[in-house]
Structure formats: C-alpha cells, structure tokens
C-alpha positions as CSV (number, residue, x, y, z in Angstrom):
1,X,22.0,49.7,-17.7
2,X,24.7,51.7,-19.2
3,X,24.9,55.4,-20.1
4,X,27.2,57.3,-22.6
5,X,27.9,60.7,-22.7
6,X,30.4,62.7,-25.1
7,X,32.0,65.8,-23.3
8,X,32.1,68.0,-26.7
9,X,34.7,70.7,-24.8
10,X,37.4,67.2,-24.9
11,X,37.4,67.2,-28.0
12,X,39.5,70.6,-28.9
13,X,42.3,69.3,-26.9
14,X,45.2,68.1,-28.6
15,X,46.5,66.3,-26.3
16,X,43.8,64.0,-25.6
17,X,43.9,60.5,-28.1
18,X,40.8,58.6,-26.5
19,X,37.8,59.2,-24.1
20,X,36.4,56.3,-22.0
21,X,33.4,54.7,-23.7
22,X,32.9,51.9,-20.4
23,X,34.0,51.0,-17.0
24,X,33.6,47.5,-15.1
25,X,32.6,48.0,-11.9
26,X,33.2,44.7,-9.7
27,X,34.7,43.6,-6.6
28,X,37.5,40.9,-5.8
29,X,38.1,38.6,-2.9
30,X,41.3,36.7,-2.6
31,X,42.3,34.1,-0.2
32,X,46.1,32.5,-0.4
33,X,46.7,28.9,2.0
34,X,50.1,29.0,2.2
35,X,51.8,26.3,3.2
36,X,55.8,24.6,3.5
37,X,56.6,21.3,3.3
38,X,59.1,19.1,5.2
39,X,61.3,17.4,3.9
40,X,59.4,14.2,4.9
41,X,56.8,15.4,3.0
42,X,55.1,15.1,-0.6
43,X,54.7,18.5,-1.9
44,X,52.3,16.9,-4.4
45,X,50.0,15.6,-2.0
46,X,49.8,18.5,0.0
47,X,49.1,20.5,-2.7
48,X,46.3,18.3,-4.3
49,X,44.8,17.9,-0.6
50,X,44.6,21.8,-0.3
51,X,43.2,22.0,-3.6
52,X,40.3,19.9,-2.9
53,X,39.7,21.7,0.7
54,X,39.6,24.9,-0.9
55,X,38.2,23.9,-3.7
56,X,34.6,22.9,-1.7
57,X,35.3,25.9,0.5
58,X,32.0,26.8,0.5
59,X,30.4,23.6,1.7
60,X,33.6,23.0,4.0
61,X,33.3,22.6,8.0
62,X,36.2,21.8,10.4
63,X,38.7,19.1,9.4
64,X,36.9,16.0,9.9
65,X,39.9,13.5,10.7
66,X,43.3,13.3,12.0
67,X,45.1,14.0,8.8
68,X,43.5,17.0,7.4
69,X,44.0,18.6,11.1
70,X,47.3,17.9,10.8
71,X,47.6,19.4,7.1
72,X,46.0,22.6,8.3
73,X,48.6,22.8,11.1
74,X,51.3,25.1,9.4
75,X,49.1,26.3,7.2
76,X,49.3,30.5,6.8
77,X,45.8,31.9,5.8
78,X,45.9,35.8,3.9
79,X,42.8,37.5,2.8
80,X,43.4,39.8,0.0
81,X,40.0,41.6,-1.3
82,X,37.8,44.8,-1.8
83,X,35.8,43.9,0.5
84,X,36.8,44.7,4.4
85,X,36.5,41.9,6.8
86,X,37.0,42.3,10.5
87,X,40.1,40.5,10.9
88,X,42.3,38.1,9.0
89,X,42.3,34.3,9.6
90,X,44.1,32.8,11.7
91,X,42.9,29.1,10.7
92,X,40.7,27.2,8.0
93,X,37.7,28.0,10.3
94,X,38.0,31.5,10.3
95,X,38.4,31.7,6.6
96,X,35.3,29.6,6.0
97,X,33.3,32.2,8.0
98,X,34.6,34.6,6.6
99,X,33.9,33.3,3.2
100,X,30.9,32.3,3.7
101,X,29.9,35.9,5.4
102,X,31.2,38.1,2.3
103,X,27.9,38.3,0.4
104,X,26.7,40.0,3.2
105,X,28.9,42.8,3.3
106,X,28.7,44.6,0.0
107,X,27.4,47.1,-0.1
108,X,23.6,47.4,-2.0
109,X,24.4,50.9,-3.5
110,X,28.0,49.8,-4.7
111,X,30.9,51.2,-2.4
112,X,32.8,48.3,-2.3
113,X,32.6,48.2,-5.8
114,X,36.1,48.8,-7.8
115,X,36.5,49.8,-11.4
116,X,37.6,46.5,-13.2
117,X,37.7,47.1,-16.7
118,X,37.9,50.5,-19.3
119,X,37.3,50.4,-22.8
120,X,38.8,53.2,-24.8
121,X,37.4,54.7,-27.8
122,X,39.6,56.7,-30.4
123,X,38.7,60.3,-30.7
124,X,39.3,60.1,-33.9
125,X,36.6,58.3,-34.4
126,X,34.3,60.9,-33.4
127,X,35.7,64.1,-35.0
128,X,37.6,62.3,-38.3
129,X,40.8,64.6,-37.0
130,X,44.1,63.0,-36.9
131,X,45.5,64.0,-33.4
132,X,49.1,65.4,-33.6
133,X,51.7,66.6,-31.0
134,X,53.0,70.1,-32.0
135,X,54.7,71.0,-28.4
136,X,58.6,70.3,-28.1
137,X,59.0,67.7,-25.0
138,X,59.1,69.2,-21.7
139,X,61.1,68.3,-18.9
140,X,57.9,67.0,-16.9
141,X,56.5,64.7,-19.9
142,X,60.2,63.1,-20.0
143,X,59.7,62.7,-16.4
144,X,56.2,60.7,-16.4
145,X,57.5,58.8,-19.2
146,X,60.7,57.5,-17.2
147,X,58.4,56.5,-14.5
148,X,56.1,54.8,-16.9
149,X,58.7,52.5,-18.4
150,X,60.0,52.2,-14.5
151,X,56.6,51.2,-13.6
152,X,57.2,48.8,-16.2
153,X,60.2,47.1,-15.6
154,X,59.4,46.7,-11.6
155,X,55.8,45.0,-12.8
156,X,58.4,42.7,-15.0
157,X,60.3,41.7,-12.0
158,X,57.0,40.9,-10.0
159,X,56.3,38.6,-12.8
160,X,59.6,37.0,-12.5
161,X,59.1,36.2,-8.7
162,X,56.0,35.0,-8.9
163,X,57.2,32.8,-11.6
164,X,59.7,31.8,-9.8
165,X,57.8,30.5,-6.6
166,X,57.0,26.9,-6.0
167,X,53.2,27.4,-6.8
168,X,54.0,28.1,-10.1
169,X,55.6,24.6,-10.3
170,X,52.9,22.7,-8.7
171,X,49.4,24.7,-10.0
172,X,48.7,25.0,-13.7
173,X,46.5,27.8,-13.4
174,X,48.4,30.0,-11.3
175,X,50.9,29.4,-13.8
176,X,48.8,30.3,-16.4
177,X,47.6,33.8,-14.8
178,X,51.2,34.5,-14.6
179,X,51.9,33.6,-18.4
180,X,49.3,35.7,-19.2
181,X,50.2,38.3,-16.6
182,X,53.7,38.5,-18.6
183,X,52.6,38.2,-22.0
184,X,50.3,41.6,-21.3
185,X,52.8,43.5,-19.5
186,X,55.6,42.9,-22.2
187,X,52.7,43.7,-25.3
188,X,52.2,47.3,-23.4
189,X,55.5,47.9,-22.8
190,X,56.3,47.1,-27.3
191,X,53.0,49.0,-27.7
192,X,54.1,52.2,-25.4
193,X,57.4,52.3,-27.1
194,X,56.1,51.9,-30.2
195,X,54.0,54.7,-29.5
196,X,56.3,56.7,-27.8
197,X,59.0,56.3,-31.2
198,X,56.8,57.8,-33.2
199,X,55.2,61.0,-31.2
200,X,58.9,62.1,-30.2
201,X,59.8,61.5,-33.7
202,X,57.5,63.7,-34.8
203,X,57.7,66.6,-32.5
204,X,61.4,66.6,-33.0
205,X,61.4,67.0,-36.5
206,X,58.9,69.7,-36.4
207,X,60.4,71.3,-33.6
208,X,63.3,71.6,-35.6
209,X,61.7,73.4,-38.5
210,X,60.5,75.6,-36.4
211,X,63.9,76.9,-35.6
212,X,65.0,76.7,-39.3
C-alpha cells in the first residue's frame, strides 16, 4: 500500500531539482565467518566447506564430526544487521541461534525497519519549468561540494580494499557485489561532475553579466 503526496509550497523553490516519489523500507542482517588459513592448509577447501555450512545455516546444528569442529576452531563470527541481537557470537552455535531467533525480533509496527531504496522524480515533470541556478556560489555550497567528492574518493578506497582481500579471490559473488559496488560509485561520481560542470558554468556566466 503506497501513498503519494505532492507538497505544492516545494515547488516555488529554485533550488529544489526532484521530490521523492518512493522509499524502500526493509531491514538487513549480515553475518561474516572469518577465517585464516595455515600454511598447511587449502584455502580452497576451507572456503568451499564454510560455504556449504553457511550455506544450510538455517537447518545447521553443532558440527557433527571431528573435522568440521576443527574448521570452526579459528573461526571469527561478526554480526552486522538492523536488527539488535543481545550479543555477538562467539562460535557457530551462537550464530545459528541467533539466526534462527531474528524473525522474532522485528518489530510488527516496523522500527527496525530502514529506508532501502528512493526513487526520485524530476520536478520538472510536474510544473514543465526548467529549474535554473541564479545565485553566485557561496562559500558554504563549495564546502558541501568538497565533502561530497571527498565522500567520494574515501568510498573509492573502501572499494579498493575490499577488492583487494582474499575473499574477493576465492568467492565469485562477493566479488561481484564489489564490481558492482565500484561500477555505481565511479557512474555518480561522472554523473555529479557532470552535473556540477554545468550548474557552475552557468551561474558564473550569469553572475558575470550581472556585474557588466
């Protein structure tokens, strides 16, 4: 069930480009089996075995013989999620109950829920008026937009380690995420400049006709 709503009184800003048209609301649980290999050890093996453990988490009990005890050994168990658990795991038995107890602790009315998605819709759409800037740049829009592209470069270098960690090797669909991960990070960064080229280009040059 979905509801829209156009706030009229947004629409004589000039400032404003887009209103929000629909939000995502969901909730995301994370677990990460961490685990480092000797240098008796297959790396592949361990990381298929773990796959197919976690893979049946659901359905999974206690390490039923000697070898998967001894793969869950050194293994480092971090929860990451909207949901709030009592404590973090300290072994593959914890994490299965806690797994397996997560359905139980959302919330009915929603307040573990977390936006996940916006869609945008053009105001132009709406009122047929091209937006334009007509304000010269101030010293505090120059600031947010330094901090934008920082934000941008430090998500870039995120990408790069994660990239850069053994998983990545090893699992095809982490490696994937963090393709995709990249490929969306460097496309808003070309779109923001892009952007960005051609609103100070245009306050600049009418800026300076003002003056004239």
């Amino acid at each position: 069930m979905s509801e829209r709503q156009v706030d009229r009184s947004a629409l004589n800003y000039g400032t404003a480009t887009h209103m929000v048209s629909d939000i995502l609301y969901g909730i995301d649980a994370i677990f990460i089996f961490d685990r480092n290999a000797t240098d008796d050890e297959d790396e592949r093996q361990i990381h298929k075995k773990l796959e197919a453990m976690v893979k049946f988490l659901p359905k999974t009990s206690v390490a039923s013989n000697t070898d998967e005890g001894k793969l869950l050994d050194n293994v480092k168990f971090t929860y990451h999620g909207d949901i709030p658990i009592d404590c973090e795991p300290n072994a593959f038995q914890e994490s299965i109950n806690i797994y397996k107890t997560l359905p139980s602790k959302i919330q009915q009315r929603g307040e573990n829920y977390v936006p996940m998605t916006v869609w945008l819709y053009p105001l132009c759409k709406i009122t047929n008026k091209t937006l334009t800037l007509t304000k010269p740049l101030e010293v505090t829009l120059v600031n947010q937009i330094e901090e934008r592209l920082e934000k941008v470069q430090f998500l870039k270098m995120k990408c790069n380690d994660l990239y850069a960690r053994p998983t990545c090797e090893y699992d095809e669909r982490y490696r994937q995420k963090v393709c995709e991960m990249q490929t969306i990070i460097e496309q808003s960064e070309q779109k923001f400049k892009s952007q960005l080229s051609q609103n100070v280009t245009g306050v600049i040059s009418k800026d300076l006709i003002k003056r004239k």
